[in-house]
Every structure is written in C-alpha cells, then in structure tokens.
C-alpha positions in Angstrom: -155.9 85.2 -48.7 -156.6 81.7 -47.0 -154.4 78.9 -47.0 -156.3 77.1 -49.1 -156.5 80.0 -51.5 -152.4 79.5 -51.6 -152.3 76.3 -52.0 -154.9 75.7 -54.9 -152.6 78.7 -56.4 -149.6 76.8 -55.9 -151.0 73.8 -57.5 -151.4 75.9 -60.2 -148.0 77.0 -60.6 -146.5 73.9 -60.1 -149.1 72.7 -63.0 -147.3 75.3 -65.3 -144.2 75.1 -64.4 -144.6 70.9 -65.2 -146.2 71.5 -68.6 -143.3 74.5 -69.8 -140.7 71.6 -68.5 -142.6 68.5 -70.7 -143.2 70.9 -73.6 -139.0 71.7 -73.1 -138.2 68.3 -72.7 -139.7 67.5 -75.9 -138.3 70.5 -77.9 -134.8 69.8 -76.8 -132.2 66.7 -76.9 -131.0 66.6 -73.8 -133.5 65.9 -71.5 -134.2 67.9 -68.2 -135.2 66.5 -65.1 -137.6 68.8 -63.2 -139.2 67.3 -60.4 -141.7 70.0 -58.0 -142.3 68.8 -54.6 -146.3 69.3 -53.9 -146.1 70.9 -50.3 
C-alpha cells in the first residue's frame, strides 16, 4: 500500500468519524467537542 493509498484512507476515516460525531452532537444535549488533526 502506497502512502498515498493511506492517506486518502485516512481521510476517509476521519470523514466518518466527523459525520458519527455531528450526527451525536445533534442527537444529544450536551455537546461533544471532537476535533481530528488531518496529518
């Protein structure tokens, strides 16, 4: 796997991991403040 390979597929992941938090974040009262680093 190529670097660039890993990174588009960390994009990815962070991507999800983003969307799950909003959809959370909306769902719930108490907010959550998830913030990813991009590498």
């Amino acid at each position: 796997m190529t670097n660039k390979e890993v990174k588009e597929r960390q994009d990815k992941l962070v991507d999800m991991i983003d969307s799950l938090a909003k959809k959370i974040n909306n769902n719930s009262k108490e907010k959550f403040d998830i913030k990813l680093k991009r590498v």
